[in-house]
C-alpha positions as CSV (number, residue, x, y, z in Angstrom):
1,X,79.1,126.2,86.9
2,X,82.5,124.5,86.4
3,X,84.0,126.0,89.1
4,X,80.2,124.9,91.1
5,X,81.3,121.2,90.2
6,X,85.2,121.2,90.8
7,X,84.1,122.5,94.2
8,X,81.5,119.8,94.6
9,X,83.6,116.7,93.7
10,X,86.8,118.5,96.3
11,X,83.9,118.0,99.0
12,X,82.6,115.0,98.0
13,X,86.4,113.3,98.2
14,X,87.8,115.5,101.4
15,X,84.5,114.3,103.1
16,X,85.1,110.4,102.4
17,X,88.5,110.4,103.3
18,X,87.7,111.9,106.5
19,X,84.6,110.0,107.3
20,X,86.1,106.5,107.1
21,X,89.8,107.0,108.3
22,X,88.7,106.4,112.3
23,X,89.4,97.5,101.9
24,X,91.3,95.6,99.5
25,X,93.3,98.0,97.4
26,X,95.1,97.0,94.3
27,X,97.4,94.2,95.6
28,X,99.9,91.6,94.9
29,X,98.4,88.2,95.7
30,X,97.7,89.5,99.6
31,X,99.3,92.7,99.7
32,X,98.7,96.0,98.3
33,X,101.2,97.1,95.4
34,X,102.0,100.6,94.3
35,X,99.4,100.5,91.4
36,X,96.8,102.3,91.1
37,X,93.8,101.4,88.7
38,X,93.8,103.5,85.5
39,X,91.8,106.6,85.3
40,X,88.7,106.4,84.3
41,X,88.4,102.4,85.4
42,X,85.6,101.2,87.5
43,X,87.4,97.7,88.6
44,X,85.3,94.7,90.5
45,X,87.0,92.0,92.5
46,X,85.1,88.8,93.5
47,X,87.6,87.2,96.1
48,X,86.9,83.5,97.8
49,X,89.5,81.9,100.4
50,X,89.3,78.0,100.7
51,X,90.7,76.8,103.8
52,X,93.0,73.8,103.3
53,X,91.5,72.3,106.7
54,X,87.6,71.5,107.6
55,X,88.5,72.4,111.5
56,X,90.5,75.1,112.7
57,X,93.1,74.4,115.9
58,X,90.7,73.9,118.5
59,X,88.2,71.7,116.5
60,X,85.6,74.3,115.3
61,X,84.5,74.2,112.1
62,X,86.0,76.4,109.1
63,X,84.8,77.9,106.3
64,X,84.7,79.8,103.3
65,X,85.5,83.5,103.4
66,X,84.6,85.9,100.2
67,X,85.5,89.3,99.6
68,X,83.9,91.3,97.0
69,X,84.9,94.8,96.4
70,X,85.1,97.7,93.8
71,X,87.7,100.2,93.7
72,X,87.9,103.1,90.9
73,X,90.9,106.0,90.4
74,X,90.4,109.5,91.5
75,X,93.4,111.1,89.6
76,X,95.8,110.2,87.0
77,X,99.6,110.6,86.2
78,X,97.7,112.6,83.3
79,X,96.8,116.4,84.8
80,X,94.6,117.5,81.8
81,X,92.0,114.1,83.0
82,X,91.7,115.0,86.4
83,X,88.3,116.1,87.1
84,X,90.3,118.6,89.3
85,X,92.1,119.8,86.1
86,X,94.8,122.9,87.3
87,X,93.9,122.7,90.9
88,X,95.9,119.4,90.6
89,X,98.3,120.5,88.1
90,X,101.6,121.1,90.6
91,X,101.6,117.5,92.0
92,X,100.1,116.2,88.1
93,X,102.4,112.3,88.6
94,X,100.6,111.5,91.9
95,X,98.0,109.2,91.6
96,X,94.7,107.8,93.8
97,X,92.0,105.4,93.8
98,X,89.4,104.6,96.7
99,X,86.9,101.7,97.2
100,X,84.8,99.6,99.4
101,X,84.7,95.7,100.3
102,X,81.9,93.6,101.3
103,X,82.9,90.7,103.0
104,X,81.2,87.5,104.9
105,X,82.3,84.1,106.6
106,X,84.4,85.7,109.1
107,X,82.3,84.9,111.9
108,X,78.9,86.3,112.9
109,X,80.2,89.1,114.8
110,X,82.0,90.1,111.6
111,X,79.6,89.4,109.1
112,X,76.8,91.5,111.2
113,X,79.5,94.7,110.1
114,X,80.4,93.5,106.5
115,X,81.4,97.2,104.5
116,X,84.7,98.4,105.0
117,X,87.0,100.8,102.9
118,X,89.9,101.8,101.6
119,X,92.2,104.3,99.7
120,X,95.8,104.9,97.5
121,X,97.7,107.8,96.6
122,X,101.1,106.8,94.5
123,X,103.2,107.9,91.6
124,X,104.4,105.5,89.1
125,X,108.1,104.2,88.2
126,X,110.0,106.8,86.9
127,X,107.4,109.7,87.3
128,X,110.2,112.6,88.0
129,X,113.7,110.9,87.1
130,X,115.3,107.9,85.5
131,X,115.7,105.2,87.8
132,X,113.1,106.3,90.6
133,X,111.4,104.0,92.2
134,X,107.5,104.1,92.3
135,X,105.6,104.8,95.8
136,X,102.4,104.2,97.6
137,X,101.2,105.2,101.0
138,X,97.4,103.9,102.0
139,X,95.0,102.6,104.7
140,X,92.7,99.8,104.2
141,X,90.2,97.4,105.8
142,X,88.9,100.8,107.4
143,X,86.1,99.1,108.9
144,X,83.0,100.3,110.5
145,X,82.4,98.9,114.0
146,X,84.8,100.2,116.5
147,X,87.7,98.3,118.2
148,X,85.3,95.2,116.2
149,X,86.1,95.3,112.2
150,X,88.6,99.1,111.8
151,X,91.6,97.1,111.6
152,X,92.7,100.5,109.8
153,X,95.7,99.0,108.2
154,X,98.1,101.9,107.1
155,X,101.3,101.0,105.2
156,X,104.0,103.0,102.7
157,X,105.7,101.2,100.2
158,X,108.0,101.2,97.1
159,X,108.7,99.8,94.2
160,X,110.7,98.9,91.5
161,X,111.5,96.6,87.9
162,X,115.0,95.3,88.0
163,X,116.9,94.0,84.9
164,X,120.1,93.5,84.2
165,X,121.3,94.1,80.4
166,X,117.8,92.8,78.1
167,X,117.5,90.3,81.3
168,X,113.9,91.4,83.2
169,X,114.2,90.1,87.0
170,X,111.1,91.1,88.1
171,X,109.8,94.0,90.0
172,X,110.6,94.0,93.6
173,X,108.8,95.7,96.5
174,X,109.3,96.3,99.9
175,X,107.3,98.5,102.5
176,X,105.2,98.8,106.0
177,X,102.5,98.5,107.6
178,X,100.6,99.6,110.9
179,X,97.3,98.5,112.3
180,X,95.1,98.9,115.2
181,X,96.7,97.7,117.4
182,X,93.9,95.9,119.9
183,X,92.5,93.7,116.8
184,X,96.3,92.9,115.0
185,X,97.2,90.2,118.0
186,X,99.6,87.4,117.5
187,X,98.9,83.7,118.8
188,X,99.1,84.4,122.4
189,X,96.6,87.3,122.2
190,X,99.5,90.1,122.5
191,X,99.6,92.8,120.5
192,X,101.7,92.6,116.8
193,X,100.1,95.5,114.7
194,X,103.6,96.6,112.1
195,X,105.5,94.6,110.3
196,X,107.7,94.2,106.8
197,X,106.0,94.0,103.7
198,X,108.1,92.5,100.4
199,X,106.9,90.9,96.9
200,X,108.4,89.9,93.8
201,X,106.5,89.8,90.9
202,X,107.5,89.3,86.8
203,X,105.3,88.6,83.9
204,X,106.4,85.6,82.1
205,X,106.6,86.9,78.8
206,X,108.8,84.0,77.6
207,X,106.0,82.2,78.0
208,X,103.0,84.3,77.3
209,X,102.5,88.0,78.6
210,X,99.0,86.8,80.1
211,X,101.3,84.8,82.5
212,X,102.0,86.5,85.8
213,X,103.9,85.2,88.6
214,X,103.9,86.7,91.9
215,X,105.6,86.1,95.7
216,X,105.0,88.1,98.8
217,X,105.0,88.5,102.4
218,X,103.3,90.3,105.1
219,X,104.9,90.5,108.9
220,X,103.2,89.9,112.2
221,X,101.3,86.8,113.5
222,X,97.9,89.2,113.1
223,X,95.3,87.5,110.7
224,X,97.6,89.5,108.2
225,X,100.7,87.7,108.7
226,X,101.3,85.4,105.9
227,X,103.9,84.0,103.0
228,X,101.2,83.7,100.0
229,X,102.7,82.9,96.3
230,X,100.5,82.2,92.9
231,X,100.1,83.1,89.0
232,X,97.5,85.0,87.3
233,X,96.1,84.7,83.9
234,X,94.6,87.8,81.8
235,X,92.5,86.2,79.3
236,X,91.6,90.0,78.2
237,X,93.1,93.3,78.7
238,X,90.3,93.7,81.5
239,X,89.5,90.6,82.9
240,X,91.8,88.3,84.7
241,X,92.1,85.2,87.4
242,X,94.3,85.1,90.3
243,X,95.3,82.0,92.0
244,X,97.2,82.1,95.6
245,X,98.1,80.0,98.3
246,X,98.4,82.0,102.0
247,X,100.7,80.5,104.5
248,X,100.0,82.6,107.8
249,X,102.7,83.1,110.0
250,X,100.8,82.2,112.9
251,X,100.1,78.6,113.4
252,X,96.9,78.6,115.1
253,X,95.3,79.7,111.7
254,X,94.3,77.4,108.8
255,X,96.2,78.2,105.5
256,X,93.6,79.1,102.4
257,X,93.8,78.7,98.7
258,X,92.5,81.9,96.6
259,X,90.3,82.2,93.9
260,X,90.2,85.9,92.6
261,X,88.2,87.3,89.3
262,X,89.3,90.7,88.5
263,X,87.1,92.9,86.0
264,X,87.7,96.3,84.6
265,X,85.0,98.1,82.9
């Protein structure tokens, strides 16, 4: 019967992965980071993006866009936890989450395909040697309407916490991404699908380890393109705010203020 259910789950996860690689992972402020959400976590995001301006470039109207999403971990840096137990055993640091967001006030073409999904494999800093950096490949905003909302955005990136003597800089990060490339356009309608990603990040702990500050930067003039910066506040060990302001790199496209509630459970 054990063996009946290891089987089962393998099937269950081969099968998703494959059916939706033709949404937001755990991020920065816009980006995704190399965390993954700890084992056993079922984590809920409730995401709203306030445009700064009522009317886009060309007059029309703007308005507000919310993302709500849940993403939970499929293995941990812990082997004996993995529902997969010793079939997972020889590669026991890597870790994985997958998820799905629902999303509206993109447009009515958008909103009418509103799911889309997304997955992580990574290790964490250190996981095989002093000094290594931790790592992340992905693909999200896997979308479900062809060549309409599977901007398929697949990236690699890494990661790592700087200090010098008891001094803590920050982590840095640095990675990149590719997307489809006939929905990543830039302001002239060409395509500009792959670009640099970069973030800094620290928690303030001279001020109060709830405090976290965050910078980071996505390439291209696509709807992805953007410098965004903000703080965060964890008011428990499972339930924090995030506040951002995105400056896209293409012009034609209103900067937004975030509003994002993160809950673990």
């Amino acid at each position: 019967m054990k063996k009946i259910k290891v089987f089962f789950f393998f099937f269950l996860l081969v099968s998703f992965l494959v059916a939706f690689c033709y949404a937001t992972p755990s991020t920065h402020i816009w980006t995704p980071s190399t965390d993954i959400q700890p084992y056993k976590k079922i984590h809920i995001t409730a995401d709203t993006y306030i445009p700064t301006k009522r009317t886009d470039h060309i007059g029309a109207r703007t308005y507000l866009q919310q993302v709500y999403g849940l993403t939970f971990s499929l293995l941990s840096d812990k082997p004996q936890e993995n529902l997969l137990g010793k079939i997972w055993q020889p590669l026991g640091k890597i870790m994985a989450e997958i998820g799905f967001d629902y999303k509206k006030g993109f447009g009515s073409s958008l909103d009418t395909y509103p799911w889309y999904f997304h997955f992580k494999f990574g290790i964490g800093e250190d996981p095989y040697f002093k000094y290594m950096p931790a790592f992340a490949i992905g693909c999200y905003d896997i979308g479900t309407k062809h060549n309409l909302t599977n901007n398929n955005v697949w990236y690699f990136k890494g990661a790592k916490t700087i200090s010098i003597g008891k001094i803590n800089l920050g982590r840095f990060s640095a990675g990149y991404f590719n997307g489809n490339g006939r929905l990543l356009r830039d302001k002239n309608g060409l395509r500009d699908n792959n670009g640099i990603m970069l973030a800094w990040e620290r928690t303030m702990s001279e001020i109060s380890d709830k405090l976290w500050l965050c910078v980071d930067y996505q390439g291209t003039q696509s709807s992805y393109g953007a410098l965004n910066y903000g703080f965060a506040w964890s008011f428990t060990k499972d339930i924090s705010v995030i506040v951002g302001y995105e400056i896209y790199n293409n012009p034609n496209l209103r900067n937004t203020i975030t509003f994002q509630l993160d809950i673990n459970f």
